[in-house]
ZADRENPA-736419 format. One line per 5 residues: number of its first residue (from 1); their letters; for each residue x, y negated, z of C-alpha. Coordinates in Angstrom, 3 decimals. Each point is the difference from the previous one (the first is absolute). Example, Ala and Ser with C-alpha at 12.3 -4.5 7.8 and 13.67 -1.06 7.14 Angstrom:
2
1) AS) 12.300:4.500:7.800 | 1.370:-3.440:-0.660
This chain:
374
1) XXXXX) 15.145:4.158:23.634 | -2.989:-1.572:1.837 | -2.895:-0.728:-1.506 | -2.136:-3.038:0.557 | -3.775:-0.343:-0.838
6) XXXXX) -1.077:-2.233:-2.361 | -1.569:-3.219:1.711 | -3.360:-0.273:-1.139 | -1.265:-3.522:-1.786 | -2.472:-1.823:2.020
11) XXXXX) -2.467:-0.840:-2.706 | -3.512:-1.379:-0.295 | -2.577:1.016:-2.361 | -2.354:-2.511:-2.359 | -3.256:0.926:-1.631
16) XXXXX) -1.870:-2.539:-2.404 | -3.615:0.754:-0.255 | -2.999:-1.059:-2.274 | -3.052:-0.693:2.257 | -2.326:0.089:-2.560
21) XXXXX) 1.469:2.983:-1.678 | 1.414:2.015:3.055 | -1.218:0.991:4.060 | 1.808:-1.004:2.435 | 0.013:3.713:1.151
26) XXXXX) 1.671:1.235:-3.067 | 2.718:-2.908:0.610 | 0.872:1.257:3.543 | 0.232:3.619:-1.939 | 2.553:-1.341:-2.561
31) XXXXX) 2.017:-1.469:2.322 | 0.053:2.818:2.758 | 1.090:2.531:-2.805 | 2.670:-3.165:-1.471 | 1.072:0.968:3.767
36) XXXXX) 0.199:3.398:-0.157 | 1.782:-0.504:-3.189 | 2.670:-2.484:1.714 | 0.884:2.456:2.935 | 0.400:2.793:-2.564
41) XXXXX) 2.510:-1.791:-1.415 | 1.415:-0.941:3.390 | -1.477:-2.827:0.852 | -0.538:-1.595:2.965 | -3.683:-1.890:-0.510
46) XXXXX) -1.088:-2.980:2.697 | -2.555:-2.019:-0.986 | -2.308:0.046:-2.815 | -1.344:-3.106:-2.145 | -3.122:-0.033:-2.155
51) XXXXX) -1.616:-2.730:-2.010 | -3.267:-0.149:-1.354 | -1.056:-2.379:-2.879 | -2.104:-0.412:-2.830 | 2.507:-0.547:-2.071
56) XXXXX) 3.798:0.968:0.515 | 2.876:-2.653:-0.283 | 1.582:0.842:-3.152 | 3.527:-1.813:1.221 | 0.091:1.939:3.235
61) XXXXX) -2.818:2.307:0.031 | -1.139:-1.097:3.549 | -0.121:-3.522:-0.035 | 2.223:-2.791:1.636 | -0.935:0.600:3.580
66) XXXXX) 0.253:3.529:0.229 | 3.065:-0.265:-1.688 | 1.499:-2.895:2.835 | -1.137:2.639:2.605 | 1.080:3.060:-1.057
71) XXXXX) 3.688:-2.426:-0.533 | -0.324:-1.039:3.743 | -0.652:3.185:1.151 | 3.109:2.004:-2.195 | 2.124:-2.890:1.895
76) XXXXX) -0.963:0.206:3.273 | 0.060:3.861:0.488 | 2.714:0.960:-1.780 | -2.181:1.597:-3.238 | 2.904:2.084:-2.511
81) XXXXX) -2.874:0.922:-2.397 | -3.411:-1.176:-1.677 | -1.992:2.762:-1.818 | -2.971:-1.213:-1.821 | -3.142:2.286:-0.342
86) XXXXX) -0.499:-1.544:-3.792 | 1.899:-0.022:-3.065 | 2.055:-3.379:-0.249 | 1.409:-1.679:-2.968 | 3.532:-1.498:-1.071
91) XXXXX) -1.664:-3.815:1.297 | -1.458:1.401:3.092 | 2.686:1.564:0.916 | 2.456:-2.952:-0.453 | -2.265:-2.510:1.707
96) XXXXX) -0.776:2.331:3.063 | 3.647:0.331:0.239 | 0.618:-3.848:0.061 | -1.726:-0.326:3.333 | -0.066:3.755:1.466
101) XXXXX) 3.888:0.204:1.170 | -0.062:3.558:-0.510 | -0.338:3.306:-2.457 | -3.058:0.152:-1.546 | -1.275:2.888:-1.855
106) XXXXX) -3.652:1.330:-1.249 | -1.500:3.490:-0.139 | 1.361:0.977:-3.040 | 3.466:-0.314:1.211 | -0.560:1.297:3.438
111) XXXXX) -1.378:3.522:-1.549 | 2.723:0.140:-2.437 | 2.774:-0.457:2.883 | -1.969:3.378:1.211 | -0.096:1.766:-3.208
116) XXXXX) 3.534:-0.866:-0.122 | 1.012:1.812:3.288 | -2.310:3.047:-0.583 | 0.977:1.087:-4.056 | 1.406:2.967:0.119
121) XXXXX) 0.458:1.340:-3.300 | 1.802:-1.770:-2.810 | -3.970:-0.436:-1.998 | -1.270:-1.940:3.398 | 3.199:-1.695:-0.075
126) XXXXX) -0.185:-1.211:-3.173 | -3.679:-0.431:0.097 | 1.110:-2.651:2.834 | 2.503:-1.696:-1.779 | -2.101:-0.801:-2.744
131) XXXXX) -2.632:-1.439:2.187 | 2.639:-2.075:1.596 | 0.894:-1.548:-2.633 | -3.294:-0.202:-1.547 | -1.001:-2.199:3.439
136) XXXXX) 3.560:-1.763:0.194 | -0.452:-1.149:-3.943 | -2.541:-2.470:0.231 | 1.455:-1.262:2.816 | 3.516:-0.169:-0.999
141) XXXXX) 0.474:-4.153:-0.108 | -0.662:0.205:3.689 | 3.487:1.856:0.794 | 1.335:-3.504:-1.666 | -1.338:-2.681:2.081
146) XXXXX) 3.470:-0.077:2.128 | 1.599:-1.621:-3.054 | -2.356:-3.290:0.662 | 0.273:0.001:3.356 | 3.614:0.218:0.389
151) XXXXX) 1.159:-2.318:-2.980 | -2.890:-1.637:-1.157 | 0.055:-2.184:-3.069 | 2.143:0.323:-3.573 | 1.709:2.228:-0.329
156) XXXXX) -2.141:3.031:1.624 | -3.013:0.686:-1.983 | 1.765:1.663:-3.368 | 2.205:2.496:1.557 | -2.680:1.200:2.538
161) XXXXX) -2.707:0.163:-3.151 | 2.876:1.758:-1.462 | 0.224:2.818:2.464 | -3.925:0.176:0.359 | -0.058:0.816:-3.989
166) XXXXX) 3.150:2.576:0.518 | -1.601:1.731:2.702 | -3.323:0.277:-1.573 | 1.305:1.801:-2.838 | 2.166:2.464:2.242
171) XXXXX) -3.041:0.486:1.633 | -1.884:0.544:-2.877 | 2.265:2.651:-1.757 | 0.251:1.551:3.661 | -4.294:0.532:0.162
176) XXXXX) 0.792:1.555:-3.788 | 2.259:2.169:1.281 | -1.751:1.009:2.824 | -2.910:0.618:-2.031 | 1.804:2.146:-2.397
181) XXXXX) 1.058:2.283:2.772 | -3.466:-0.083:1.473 | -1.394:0.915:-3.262 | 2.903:2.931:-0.727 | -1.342:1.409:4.011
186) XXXXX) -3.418:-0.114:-0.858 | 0.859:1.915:-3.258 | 1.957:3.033:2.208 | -3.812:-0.676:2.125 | -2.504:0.836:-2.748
191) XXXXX) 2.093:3.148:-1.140 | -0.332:1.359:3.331 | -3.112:-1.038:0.378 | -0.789:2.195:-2.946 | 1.809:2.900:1.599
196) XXXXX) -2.722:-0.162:2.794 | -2.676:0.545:-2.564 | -1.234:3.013:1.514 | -0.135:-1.272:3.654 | -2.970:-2.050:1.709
201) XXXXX) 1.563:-3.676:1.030 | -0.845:-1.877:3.405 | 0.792:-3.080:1.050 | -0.159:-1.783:2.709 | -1.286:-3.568:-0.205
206) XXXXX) -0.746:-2.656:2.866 | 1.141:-2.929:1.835 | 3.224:-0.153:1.168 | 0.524:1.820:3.521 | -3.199:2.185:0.248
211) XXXXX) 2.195:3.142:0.589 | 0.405:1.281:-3.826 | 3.428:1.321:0.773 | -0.975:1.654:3.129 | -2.842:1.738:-2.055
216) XXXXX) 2.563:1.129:-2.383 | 2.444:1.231:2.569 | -3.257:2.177:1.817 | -0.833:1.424:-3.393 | 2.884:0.835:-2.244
221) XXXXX) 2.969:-0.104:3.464 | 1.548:-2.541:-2.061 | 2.406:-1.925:2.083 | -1.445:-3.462:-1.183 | 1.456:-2.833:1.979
226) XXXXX) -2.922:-1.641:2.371 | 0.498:-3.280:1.628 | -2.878:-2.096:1.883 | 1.199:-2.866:-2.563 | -1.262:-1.254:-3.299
231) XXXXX) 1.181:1.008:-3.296 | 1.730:2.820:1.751 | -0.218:1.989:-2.907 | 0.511:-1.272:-3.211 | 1.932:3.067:-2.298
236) XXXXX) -2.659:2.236:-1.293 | -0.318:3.464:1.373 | -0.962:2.854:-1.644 | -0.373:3.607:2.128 | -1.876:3.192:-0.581
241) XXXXX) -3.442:0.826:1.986 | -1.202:3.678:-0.154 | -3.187:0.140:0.930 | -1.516:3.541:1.382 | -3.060:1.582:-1.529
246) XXXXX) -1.805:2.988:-0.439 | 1.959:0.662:-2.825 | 3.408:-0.810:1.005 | 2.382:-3.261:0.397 | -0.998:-2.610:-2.621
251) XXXXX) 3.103:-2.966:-0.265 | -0.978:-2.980:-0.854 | 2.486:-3.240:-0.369 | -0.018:-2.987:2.188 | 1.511:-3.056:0.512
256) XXXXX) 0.247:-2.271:2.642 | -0.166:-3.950:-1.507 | 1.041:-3.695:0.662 | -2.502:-1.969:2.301 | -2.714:-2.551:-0.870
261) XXXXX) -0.384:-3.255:2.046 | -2.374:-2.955:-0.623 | 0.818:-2.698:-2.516 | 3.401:2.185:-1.377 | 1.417:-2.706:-2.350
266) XXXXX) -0.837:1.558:-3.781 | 3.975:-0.117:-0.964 | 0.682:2.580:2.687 | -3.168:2.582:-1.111 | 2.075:-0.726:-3.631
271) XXXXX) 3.386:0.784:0.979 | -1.393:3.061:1.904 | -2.174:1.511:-2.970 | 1.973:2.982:-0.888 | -0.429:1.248:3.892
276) XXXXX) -3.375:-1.100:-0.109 | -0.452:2.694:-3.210 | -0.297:2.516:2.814 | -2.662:-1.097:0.634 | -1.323:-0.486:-3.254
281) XXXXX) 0.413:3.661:-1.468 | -1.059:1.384:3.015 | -3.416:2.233:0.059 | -0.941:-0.492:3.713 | 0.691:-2.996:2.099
286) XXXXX) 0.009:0.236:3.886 | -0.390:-3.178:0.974 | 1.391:-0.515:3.882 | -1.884:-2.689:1.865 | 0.955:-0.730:4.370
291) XXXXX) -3.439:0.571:1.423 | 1.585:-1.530:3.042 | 0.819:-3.445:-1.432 | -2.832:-2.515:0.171 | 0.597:-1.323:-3.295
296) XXXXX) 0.049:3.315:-1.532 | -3.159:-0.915:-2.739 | 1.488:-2.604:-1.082 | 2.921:1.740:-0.868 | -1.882:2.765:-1.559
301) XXXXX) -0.990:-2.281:-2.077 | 3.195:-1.299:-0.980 | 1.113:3.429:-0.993 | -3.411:0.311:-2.030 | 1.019:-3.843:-1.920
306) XXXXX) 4.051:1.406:-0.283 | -1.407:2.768:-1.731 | -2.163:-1.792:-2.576 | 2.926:-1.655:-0.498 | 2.294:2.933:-0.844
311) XXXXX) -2.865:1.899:-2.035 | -0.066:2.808:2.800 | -3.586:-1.214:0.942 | -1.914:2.922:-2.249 | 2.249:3.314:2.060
316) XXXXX) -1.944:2.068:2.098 | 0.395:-0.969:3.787 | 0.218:1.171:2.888 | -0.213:-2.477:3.021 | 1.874:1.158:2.953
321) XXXXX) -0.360:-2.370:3.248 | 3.412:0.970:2.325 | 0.907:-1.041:3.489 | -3.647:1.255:1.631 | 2.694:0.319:3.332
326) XXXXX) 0.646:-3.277:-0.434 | -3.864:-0.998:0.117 | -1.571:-1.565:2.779 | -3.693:-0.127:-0.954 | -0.867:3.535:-1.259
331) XXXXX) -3.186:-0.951:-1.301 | 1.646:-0.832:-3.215 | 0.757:3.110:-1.106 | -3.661:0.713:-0.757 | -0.645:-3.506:-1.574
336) XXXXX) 3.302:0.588:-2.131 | -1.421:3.722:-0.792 | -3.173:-1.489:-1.412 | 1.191:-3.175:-1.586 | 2.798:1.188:-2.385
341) XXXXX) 0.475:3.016:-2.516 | 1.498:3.326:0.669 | 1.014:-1.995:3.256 | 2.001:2.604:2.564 | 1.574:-1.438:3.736
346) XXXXX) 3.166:1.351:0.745 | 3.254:-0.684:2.146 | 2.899:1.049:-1.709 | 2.268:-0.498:2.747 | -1.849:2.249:2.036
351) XXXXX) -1.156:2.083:-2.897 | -4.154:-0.427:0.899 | -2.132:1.221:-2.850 | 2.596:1.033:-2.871 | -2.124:3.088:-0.540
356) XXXXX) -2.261:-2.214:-1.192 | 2.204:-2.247:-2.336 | 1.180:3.213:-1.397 | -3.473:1.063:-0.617 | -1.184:-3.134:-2.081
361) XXXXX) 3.260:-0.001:-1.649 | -0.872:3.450:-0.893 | -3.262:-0.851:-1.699 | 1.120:-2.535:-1.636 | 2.697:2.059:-1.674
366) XXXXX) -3.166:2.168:-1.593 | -1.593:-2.798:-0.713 | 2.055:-1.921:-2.476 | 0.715:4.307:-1.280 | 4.032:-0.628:-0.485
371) XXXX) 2.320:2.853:-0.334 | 1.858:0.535:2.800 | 3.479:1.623:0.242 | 0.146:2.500:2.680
């Protein structure tokens, strides 16, 4: 058997932007990370639109003439695929489809294609389904515009309504079951969760690719997969740490966790909750940040808002800034140092300053005064 590659989709990105509410700087971020998104999914990204506007088009989100361009361009270079940076509705969706001659999807979508591919375990894989359909049922008239089209007139409306209303109920009983078998998993959770009573928990928190697995794998020699991709990682992993002291080994639990990323529609946070309880009943949160990227405040301070969110905001923390090999201006490390808590710099792919992490993980253990298995 040979085997072919997949052809990637030529696709262009879209970003709709408040200029009273929103910088253009943090548009060009969105849209650069909607990229990196795209070519982890496999993706092949060419141009990128934006459109800024006091107020947005509520039939297209962009307006008229963006729309007619973006439709010019799809048709003269060959565009397979339209990824838009915001959430779009049922309407939008139709009426960008009427003139763009081509797939159209938004964020949402585009991250759950991604989840789909990386859920390894039947809980992510359920945890997926459900926020499929969660997305898809709001949406579901759209899949029945080709009735319309190709008949048009009497004789078309009742059986398509028909089907809508049959397919929302499968769907619905399917998000009951789903939830029922959620709820059963996070049931066999909390009793093991119970069993580690006597053990400290860590977890480690942060945007998605700062290097959490890599940290794991360099503590515990967990065998964690690492990928340069987003979402890599989306299965909770839990490993041992023993920790040398004067007194001996001291194990403590911890567990490697699910990305963050800016403006993560509040369905998928849902559907992810009882991974996300990881990081709730933990006592110590390391919270991995890329020192190298340029944008890496701003994404400390989406894992700071994701937290809130969660109810994880309160846990002691530990902020660890990885990829210092990566960094090109060095002076940061001393600005980071000074600027943020219990802040260490470390490389854990070339293992720079663990001593260190261990050390502050250390104290922190005596500080919160757990009992600790040995």
């Amino acid at each position: 058997m040979i085997e072919t590659k997949k052809k990637s989709e030529k696709t262009i990105l879209v970003c709709y932007s408040n200029r009273k509410n929103v910088k253009m700087k943090h548009t060009f971020e969105s849209l650069y990370e909607l990229k990196f998104l795209a070519e982890t999914a496999g993706a092949e990204v060419v141009k990128l639109f934006f459109q800024e506007n006091e107020v947005f088009d509520s039939r297209t989100m962009i307006g008229k003439g963006k729309v007619n361009e973006i439709a010019e361009y799809v048709e003269d270079n060959g565009i397979n695929l339209v990824i838009f940076e915001n959430e779009l509705s049922y309407t939008q969706l139709r009426n960008l489809e009427q003139v763009i001659k081509c797939k159209i999807i938004d964020k949402s979508n585009l991250i759950l294609d991604i989840f789909a591919s990386n859920a390894r375990t039947s809980q992510a894989k359920l945890q997926v389904e459900l926020a499929q359909l969660q997305y898809l049922l709001p949406r579901l008239t759209r899949q029945w515009t080709h009735l319309s089209k190709q008949y048009g007139g009497i004789g078309t409306k009742g059986p398509g309504e028909t089907q809508i209303e049959t397919d929302r109920r499968l769907i619905g009983k399917r998000i009951s079951v789903l939830k029922e078998k959620l709820r059963k998993i996070e049931q066999q959770r909390q009793v093991q969760s119970k069993l580690r009573k006597d053990y400290v928990r860590l977890a480690l928190v942060g945007y998605t690719n700062t290097g959490k697995s890599t940290l794991l794998n360099l503590l515990t020699n967990a065998n964690v997969l690492v990928e340069n991709k987003l979402f890599a990682t989306l299965d909770t992993s839990t490993k041992t740490l023993a920790i040398q002291t004067d007194e001996g080994l001291k194990k403590v639990l911890i567990s490697d966790t699910v990305g963050f990323i800016k403006n993560l529609p509040h369905h998928l946070i849902e559907s992810f909750k009882s991974t996300l309880s990881e990081v709730v009943e933990a006592d110590i949160l390391v919270n991995v940040t890329d020192i190298s990227n340029p944008e890496f405040e701003s994404q400390f301070a989406v894992v700071k808002d994701t937290l809130a969110d969660i109810g994880a905001n309160y846990k002691e923390m530990i902020n660890v800034f990885n990829k210092a090999d990566e960094l090109k201006d060095t002076s940061l490390i001393e600005s980071v140092r000074r600027r943020y808590d219990d802040a260490v710099v470390i490389s854990a792919k070339k293992g720079l300053n663990i001593k260190k992490l261990t050390e502050i993980i250390l104290s922190k253990i005596n500080k919160i005064g757990n009992g600790i298995q040995r």
